[in-house]
C-alpha positions in Angstrom: 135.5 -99.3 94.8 135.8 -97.6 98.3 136.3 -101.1 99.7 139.1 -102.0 97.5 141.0 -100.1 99.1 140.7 -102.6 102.0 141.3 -105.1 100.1 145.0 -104.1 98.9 145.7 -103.6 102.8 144.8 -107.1 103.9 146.2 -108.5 101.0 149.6 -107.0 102.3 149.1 -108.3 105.5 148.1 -111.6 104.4 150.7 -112.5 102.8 153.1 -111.5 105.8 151.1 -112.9 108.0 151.6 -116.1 105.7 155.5 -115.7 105.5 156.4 -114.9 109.5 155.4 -118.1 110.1 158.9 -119.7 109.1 160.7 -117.4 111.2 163.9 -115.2 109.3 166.0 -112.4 110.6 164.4 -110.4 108.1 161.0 -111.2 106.8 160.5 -108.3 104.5 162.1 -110.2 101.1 160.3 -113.3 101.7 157.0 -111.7 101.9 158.0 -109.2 98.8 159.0 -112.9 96.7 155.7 -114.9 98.1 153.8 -111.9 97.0 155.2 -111.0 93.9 154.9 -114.8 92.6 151.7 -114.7 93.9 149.7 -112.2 92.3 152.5 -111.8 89.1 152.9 -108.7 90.0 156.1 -106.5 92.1 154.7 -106.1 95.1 157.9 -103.9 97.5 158.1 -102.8 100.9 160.7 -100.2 102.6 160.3 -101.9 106.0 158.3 -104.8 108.1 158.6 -104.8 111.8 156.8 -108.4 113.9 155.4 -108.7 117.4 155.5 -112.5 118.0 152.7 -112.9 120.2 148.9 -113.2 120.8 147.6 -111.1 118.9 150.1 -110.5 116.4 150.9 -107.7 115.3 152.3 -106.2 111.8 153.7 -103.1 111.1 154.8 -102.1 107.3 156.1 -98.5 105.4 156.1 -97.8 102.0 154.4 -100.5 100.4 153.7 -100.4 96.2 152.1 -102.8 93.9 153.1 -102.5 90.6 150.6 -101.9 87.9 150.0 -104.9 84.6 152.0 -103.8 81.6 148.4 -102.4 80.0 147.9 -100.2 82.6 148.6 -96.0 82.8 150.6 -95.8 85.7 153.5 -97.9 87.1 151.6 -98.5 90.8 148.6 -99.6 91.3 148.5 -98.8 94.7 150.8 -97.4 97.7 149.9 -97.7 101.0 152.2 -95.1 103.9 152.1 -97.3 106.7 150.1 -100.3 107.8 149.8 -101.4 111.9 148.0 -104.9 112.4 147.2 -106.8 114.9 145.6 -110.5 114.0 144.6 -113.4 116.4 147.3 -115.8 116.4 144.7 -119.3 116.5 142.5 -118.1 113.9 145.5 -117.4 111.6 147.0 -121.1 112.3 143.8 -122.1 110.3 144.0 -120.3 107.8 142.1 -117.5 108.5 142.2 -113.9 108.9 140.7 -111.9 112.2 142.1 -108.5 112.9 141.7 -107.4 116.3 142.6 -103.6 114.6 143.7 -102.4 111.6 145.0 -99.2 110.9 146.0 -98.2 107.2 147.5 -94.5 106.5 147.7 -92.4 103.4 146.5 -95.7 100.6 146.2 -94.3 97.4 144.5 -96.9 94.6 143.8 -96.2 90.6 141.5 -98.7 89.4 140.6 -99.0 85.6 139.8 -101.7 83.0 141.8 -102.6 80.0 140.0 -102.9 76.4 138.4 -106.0 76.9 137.0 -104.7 80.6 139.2 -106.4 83.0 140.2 -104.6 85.9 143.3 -103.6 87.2 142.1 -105.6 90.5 141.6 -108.7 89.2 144.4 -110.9 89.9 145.3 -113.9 87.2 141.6 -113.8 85.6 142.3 -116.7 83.8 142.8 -118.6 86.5 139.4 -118.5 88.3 137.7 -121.8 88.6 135.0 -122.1 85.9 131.8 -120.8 86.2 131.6 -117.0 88.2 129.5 -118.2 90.6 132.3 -120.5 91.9 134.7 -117.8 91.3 132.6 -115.4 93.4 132.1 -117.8 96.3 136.3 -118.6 96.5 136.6 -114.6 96.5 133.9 -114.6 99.3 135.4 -117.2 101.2 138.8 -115.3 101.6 137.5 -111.8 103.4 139.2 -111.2 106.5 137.4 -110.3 109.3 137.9 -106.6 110.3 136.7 -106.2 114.1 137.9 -102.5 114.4 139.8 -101.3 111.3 140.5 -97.3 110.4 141.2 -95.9 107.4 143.2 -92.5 107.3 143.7 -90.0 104.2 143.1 -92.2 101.4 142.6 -91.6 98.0 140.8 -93.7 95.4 140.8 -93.0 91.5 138.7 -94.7 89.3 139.7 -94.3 85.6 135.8 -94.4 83.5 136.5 -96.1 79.8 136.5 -92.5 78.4 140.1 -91.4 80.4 138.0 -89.5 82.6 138.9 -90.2 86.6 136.6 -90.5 89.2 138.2 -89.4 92.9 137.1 -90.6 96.2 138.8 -89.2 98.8 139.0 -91.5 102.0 139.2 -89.0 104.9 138.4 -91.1 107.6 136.9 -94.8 107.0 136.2 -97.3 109.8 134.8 -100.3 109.5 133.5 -102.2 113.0 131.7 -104.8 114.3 131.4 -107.3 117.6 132.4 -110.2 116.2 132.5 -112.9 113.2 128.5 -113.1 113.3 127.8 -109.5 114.2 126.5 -107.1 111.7 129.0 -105.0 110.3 128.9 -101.1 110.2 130.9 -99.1 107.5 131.3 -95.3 107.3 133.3 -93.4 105.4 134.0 -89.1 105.8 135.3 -88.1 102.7 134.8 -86.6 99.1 133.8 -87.5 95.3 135.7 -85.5 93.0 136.2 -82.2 95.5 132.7 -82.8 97.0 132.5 -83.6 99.8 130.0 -86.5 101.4 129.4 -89.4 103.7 128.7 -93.2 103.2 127.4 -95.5 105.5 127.0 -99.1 104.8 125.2 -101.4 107.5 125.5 -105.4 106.4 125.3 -108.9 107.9 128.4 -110.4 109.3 132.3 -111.8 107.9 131.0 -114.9 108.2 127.7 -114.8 106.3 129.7 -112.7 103.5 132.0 -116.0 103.3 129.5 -118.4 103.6 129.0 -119.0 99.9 127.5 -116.9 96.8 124.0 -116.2 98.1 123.2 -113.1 97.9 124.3 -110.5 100.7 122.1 -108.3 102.2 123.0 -104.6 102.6 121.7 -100.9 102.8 123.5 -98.0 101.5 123.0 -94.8 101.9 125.4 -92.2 100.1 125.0 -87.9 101.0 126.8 -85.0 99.3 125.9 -80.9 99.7 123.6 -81.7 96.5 122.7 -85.3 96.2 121.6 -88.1 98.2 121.4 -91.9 96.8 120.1 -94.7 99.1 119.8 -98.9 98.2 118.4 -101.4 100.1 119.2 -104.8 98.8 121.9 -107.6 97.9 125.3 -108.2 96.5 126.1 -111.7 95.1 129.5 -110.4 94.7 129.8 -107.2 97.3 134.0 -107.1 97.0 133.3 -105.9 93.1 130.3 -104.1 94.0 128.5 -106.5 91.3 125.3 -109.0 91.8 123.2 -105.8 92.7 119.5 -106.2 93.5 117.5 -104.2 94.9 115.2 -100.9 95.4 116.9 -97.2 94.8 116.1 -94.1 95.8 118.0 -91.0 93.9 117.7 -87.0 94.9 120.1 -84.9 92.7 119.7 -81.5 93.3 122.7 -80.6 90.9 122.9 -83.1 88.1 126.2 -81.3 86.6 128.2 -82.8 89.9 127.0 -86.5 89.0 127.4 -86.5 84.8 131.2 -84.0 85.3 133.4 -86.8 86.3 132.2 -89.2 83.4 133.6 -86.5 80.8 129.9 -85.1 80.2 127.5 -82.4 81.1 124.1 -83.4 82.3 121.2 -82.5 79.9 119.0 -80.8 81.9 120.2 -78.2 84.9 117.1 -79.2 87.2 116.8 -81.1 90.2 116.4 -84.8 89.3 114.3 -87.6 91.8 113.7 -91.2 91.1 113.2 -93.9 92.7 113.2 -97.9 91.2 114.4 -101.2 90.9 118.3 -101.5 91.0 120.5 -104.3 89.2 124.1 -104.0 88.2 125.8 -107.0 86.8 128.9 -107.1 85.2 129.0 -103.4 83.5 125.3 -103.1 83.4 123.9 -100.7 85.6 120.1 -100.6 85.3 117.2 -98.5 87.2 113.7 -100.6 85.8 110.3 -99.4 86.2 111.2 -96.3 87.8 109.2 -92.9 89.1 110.1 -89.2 90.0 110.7 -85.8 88.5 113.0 -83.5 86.2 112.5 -80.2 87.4 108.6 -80.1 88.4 107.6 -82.4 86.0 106.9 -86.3 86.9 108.0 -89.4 85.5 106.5 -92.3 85.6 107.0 -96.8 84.3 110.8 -95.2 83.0 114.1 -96.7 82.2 117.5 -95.8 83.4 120.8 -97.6 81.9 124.5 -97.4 82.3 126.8 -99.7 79.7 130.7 -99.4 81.0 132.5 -99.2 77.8 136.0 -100.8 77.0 138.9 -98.9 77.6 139.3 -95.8 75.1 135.5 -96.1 74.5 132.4 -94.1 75.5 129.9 -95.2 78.2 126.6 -95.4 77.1 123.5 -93.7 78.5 120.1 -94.9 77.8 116.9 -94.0 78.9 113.3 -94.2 78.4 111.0 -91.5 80.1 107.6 -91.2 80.1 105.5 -87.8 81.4 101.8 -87.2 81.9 102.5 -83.1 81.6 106.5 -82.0 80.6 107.2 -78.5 81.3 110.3 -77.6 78.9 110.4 -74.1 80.1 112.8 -75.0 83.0 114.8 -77.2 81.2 115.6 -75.1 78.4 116.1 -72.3 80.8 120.0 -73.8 81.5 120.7 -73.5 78.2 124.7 -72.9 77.7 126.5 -70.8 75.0 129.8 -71.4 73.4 131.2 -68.8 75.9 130.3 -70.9 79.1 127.3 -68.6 79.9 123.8 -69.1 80.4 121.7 -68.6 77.3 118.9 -66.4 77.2 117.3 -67.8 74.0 117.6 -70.3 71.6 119.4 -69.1 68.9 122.4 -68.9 71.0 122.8 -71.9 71.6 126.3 -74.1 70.8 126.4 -76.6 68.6 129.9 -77.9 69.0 129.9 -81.9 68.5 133.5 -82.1 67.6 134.7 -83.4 71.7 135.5 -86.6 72.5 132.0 -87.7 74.9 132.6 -89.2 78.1 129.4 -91.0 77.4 127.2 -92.1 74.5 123.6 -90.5 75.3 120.5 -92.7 73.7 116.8 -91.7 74.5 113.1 -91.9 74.5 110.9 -89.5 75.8 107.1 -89.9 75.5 104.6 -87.2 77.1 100.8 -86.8 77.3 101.3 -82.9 77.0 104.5 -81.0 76.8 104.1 -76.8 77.5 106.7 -74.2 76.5 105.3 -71.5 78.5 101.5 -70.2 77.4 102.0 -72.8 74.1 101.0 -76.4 74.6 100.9 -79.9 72.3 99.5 -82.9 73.2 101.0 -86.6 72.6 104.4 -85.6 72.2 107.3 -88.0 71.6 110.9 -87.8 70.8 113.9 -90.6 70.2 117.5 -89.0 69.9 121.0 -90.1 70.2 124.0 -88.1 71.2 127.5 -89.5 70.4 130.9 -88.0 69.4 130.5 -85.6 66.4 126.9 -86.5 65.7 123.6 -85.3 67.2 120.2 -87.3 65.6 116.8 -86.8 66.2 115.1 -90.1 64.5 111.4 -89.1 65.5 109.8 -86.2 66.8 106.5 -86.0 66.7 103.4 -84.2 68.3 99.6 -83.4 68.2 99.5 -79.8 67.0 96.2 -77.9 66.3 94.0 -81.2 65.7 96.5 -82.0 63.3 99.9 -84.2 63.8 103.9 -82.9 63.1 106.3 -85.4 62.8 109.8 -84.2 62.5 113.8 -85.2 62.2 116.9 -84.1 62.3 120.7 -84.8 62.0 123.4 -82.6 63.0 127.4 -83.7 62.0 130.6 -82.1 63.5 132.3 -80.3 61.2 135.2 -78.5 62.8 133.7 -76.6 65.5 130.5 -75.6 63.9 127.7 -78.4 63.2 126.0 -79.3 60.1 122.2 -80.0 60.0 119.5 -81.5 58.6 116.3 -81.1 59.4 112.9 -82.0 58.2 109.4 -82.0 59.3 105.6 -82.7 58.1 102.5 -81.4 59.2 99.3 -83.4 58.1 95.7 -82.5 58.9 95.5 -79.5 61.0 92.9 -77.3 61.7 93.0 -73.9 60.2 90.5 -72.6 62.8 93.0 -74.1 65.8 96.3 -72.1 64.2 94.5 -69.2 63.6 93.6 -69.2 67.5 97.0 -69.5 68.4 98.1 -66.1 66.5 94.9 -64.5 68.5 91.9 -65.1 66.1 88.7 -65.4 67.9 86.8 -68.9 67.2 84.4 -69.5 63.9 86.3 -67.2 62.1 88.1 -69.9 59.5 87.8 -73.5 59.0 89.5 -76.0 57.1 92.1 -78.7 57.0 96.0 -77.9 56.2 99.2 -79.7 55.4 102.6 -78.4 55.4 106.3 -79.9 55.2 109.3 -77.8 56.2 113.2 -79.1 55.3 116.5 -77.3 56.1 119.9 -77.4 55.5 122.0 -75.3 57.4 125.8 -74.9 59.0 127.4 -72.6 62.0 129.0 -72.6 65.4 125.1 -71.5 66.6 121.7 -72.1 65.5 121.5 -68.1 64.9 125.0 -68.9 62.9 123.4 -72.0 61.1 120.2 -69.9 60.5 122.3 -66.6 58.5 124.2 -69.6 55.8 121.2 -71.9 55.9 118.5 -72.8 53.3 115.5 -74.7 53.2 111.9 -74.6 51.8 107.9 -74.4 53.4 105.1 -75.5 51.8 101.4 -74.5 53.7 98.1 -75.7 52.2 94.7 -75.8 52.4 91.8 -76.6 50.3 88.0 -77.0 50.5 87.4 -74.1 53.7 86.0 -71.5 55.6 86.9 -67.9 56.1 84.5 -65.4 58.0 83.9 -62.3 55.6 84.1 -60.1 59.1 87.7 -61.1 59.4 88.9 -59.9 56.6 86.4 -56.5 57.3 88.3 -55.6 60.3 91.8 -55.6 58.6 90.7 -52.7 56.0 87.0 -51.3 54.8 88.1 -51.6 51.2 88.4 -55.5 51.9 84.1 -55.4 52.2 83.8 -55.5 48.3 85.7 -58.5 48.3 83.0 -61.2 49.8 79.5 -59.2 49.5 77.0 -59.0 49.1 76.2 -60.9 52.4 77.6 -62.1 55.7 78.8 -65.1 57.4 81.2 -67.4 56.0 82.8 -67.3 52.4 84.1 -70.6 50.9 87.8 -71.1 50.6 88.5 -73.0 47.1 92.1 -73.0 47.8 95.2 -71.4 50.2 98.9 -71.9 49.7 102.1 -70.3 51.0 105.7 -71.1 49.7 108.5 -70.2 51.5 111.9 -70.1 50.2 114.6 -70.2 52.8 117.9 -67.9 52.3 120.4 -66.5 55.3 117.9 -66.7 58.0 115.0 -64.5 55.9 112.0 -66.1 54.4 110.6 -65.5 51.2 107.4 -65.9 51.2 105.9 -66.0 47.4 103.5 -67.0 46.2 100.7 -67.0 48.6 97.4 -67.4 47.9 93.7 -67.6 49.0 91.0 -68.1 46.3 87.6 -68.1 46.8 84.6 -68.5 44.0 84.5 -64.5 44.3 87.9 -63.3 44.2 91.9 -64.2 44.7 94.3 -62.8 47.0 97.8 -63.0 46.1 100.4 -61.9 48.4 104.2 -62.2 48.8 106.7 -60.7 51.3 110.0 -61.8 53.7 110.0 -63.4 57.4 113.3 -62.8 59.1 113.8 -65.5 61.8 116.7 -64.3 63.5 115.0 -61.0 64.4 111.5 -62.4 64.5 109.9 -59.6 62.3 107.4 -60.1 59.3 106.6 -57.9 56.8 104.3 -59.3 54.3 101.9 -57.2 51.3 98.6 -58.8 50.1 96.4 -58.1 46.9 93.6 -58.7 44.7 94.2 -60.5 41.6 93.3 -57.5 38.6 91.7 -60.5 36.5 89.5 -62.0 39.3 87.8 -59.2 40.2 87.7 -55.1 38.8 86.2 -53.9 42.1 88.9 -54.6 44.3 91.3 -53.9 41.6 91.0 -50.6 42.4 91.7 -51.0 46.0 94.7 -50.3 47.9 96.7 -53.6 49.0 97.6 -54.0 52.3 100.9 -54.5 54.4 101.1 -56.6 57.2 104.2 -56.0 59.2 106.3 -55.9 62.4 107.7 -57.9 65.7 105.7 -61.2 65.4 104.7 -60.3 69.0 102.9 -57.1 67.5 101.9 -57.0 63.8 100.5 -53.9 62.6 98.2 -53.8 59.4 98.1 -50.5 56.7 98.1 -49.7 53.3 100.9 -50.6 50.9 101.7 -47.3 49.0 104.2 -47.1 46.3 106.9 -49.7 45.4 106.2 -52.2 48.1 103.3 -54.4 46.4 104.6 -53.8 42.5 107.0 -57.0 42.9 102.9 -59.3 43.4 102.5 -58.4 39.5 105.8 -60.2 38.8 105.6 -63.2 36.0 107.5 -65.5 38.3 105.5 -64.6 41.4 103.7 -67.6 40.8 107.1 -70.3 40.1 108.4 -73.1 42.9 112.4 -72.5 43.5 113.8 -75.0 41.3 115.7 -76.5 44.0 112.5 -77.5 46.1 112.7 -80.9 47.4 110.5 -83.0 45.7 108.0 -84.2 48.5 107.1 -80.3 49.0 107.1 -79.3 45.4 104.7 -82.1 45.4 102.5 -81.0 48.0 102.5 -77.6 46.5 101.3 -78.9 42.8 98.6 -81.0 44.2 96.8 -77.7 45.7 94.2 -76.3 43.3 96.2 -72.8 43.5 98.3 -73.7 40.8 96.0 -74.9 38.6 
């Protein structure tokens, strides 16, 4: 785009370099007309000044091109002042060599209308057929620039969201030695208010005209936060399209790449990659690529940009793949409604309702994924983010030698979210869970299934959680529960699995929960063995993270324990504490309906519920 601005200036001059050669008193309306018919578009200058001589020189004020109809602004460019000075034989033939150049105060707006044509492209319809022909003719036109300067220009790019891109053009200069010299570019300037240097080192005007191979260059761009560099070729370089070649990104700030597009980025780490670059037409494509997100690596990954029509949303694809994902960091830039940095997750906005600047679309696979001292294995998610609608197709992970495989769906709905959500857990191990809440090893055994769905509505996941509702079914059968455990919890609990040691045969374990305003109910739950049954029932609140749940014997199963006091497990989930339940707080286990689903289980769960032996 930078180069556009270029373009416009010896397009000027090329077409009064065209008209001074039938000589008037005053130039200036013959080379507005020539233009103007030209291009079909008003094309106006407030004065033109020639130096008849070898070189020649050119000097113009005020020039404006007028925009197409389609377009958002009258001009499509306006240019201060231009000085020129071109070699006279080189112009008799047709072509363009200027001995200097000096443009002051340009200032461009590029964008595309709805069926992607650009505000740049002069009678499209026109072009020969075939682009590789049209590219070549394009080619074939570039002036040579032996010492050109570029002063205080400004370049906006208008993205197919509305969103505009700013390059400010503090000081470019283009130079090289001649027709068949290499030819250096640099530009001092800024992207959107941040300010950062290109260079661009290529081979000569005359290989650029030559035809429509492809043109070798190297690019290296460099802001306060970001450095990208490519090394490769341009079939068309004047549209910055043809692109192939390897890339090497190192965004220290994401936010100041994705902010101009209309978007946020999704993580608020430092992101490195490195890969092979193509670009052609409004594909813009990073294959096979490597790096990092934050201290994580990335390998055999996908990057993709689609340009969207006007009034449209870019889409953003990619497809990542980790050996080890550390989600601690990425989480950790979590942002609330109120702009600030979230300290946990149930602050956390879920406003959908704003137009994106870009469609987001992804796979993420890795071999392990940690959250800090938790950790799955095999973990895999496909999402898509667009306007008003979050959905997570697949999530799914190994979790305790078992697998979970989740979804969700979130909808706009004003400025709160609606969601969705369900998820399945088949063939864990008992003896795996219960080492993740402490429990030393050997001390249960046995396979369990579970499945989870919720339905839920707020401005914030803790919002969503207080008006949501949902169901969780846990159960096992056939297993293994150490009588010791249950020993160390309360010495009345002995009677329960003597006489003997060891392990005690599970028949059956279930758990129900019933969702309501972000607390649990948890009824029934039970654990059977061929000696006794345990019945239990209580509330876990998820918003503050507390439990407080009361287990029993059943009278019928068994008249020692019957006797015995029940027990009350309670407290942070970070600290449970264990005592007996005295009074009121275990009456509501002798309860008729203790033992009914909530009618408005979804049927998958209530049938994983029914097939368990407990409720036979």
């Amino acid at each position: 785009m930078v180069i556009s601005l270029w373009l416009f200036a010896g397009l000027i001059v090329t077409f009064g370099a065209a008209a001074v050669l039938a000589v008037t008193l005053d130039p200036r309306p013959v080379v507005e007309w020539y233009a103007s018919s030209t291009l079909d578009r008003r094309l106006t200058i407030a004065a033109l000044r020639i130096g008849w001589g070898d070189p020649l020189t050119i000097e113009l004020s005020d020039v404006r091109l007028a925009d197409p109809a389609w377009a958002s602004e009258p001009d499509m460019a306006r240019v201060a002042s231009i000085h020129a000075e071109l070699d006279l034989w080189p112009l008799l033939r047709g072509q363009l060599r200027f001995r200097k150049l000096d443009v002051a105060g340009p200032a461009v707006l590029l964008e595309r209308d709805t069926d992607g044509t650009g505000n740049w492209q002069f009678h499209p319809g026109a072009l020969p057929a075939g682009r590789v022909v049209g590219v070549a003719a394009s080619r074939a036109r570039t002036p040579t620039l032996i010492d050109a300067v570029l002063r205080d220009g400004a370049l906006r790019y208008r993205t197919s969201s509305g969103a505009l891109l700013h390059i400010d053009a503090h000081d470019l200069t283009v130079t090289t030695d001649g027709d068949d010299q290499p030819v250096h570019i640099a530009l001092d300037g800024a992207y959107n208010g941040l300010p950062g240097k290109v260079t661009i080192e290529a081979q000569s005007f005359a290989a650029l005209r030559a035809g429509a191979d492809p043109f070798p260059v190297v690019v290296s761009i460099a802001t306060a936060t970001a450095r990208v560099d490519f090394t490769g070729t341009f079939t068309d370089p004047l549209n910055f399209d043809g692109a192939v070649g390897p890339i090497a990104a190192d965004i220290e700030r994401p936010d100041d790449v994705f902010a101009p597009f209309g978007t946020t980025s999704p993580v608020d780490v430092p992101l490195r990659f490195a890969g092979a670059f193509t670009k052609t037409g409004l594909q813009w494509l990073v294959s096979n690529a490597s790096g990092t997100v934050g201290a994580s690596a990335f390998t055999g990954s996908t990057l993709a940009l689609l340009e969207a029509p006007r009034g449209k949303s870019d889409d953003v694809t990619f497809d990542l793949g980790f050996p080890a994902l550390d989600l601690m960091p990425l989480l950790a830039g979590a942002v609330r409604a109120d702009n600030r940095v979230s300290r946990g997750w149930d602050s956390l906005t879920q406003d959908l309702a704003a137009q994106r600047g870009t469609n987001i679309e992804a796979h993420i696979a890795a071999a392990q994924v940690a959250y800090g001292t938790a950790r799955v294995d095999d973990a895999s998610v496909r999402f898509r983010l667009v306007t008003g609608q979050t959905e997570v197709s697949q999530l799914g992970f190994a979790f305790a030698a078992g697998r979970v495989d989740a979804s969700a769906t979130a909808r706009a709905t004003g400025p709160a979210a609606h969601v969705t959500a369900q998820a399945k857990l088949v063939g864990a191990d008992s003896g795996a869970l219960a080492r993740l809440g402490g429990i030393a090893a050997g001390q249960i055994a046995g396979r369990i299934d579970g499945g989870a769905e919720l339905d839920m509505t707020g401005e914030t996941l803790a919002a969503a959680l207080r008006a949501g509702h949902g169901h969780a079914v846990l159960a096992m059968t056939q297993g293994q529960v150490a009588r010791a455990l249950l020993e160390q919890a309360a010495t009345d609990l002995r009677a329960l699995f003597r006489p003997g040691v060891g392990m005690a045969r599970i028949t059956c374990l279930l758990g129900v929960v019933d969702l309501r305003n972000g607390i649990g109910t948890i009824a029934p739950l039970w654990l059977r063995t061929p000696e006794t049954t345990l019945i239990g029932g209580g509330s876990v609140d998820l918003l503050t993270q507390r439990l407080d749940l009361t287990i029993r014997s059943e009278a019928a199963s068994t008249g020692i324990f019957a006797l015995g006091m029940p027990l009350r497990i309670s407290g942070p989930f970070s600290k449970l504490g264990v005592q007996p339940a005295i009074g009121s707080a275990a009456r509501w286990l002798d309860a008729p309906a203790r033992d009914l689903l909530a009618q408005d289980m979804p049927a998958d769960l209530r049938q994983l519920a029914e097939r368990d032996s407990c409720l036979r």
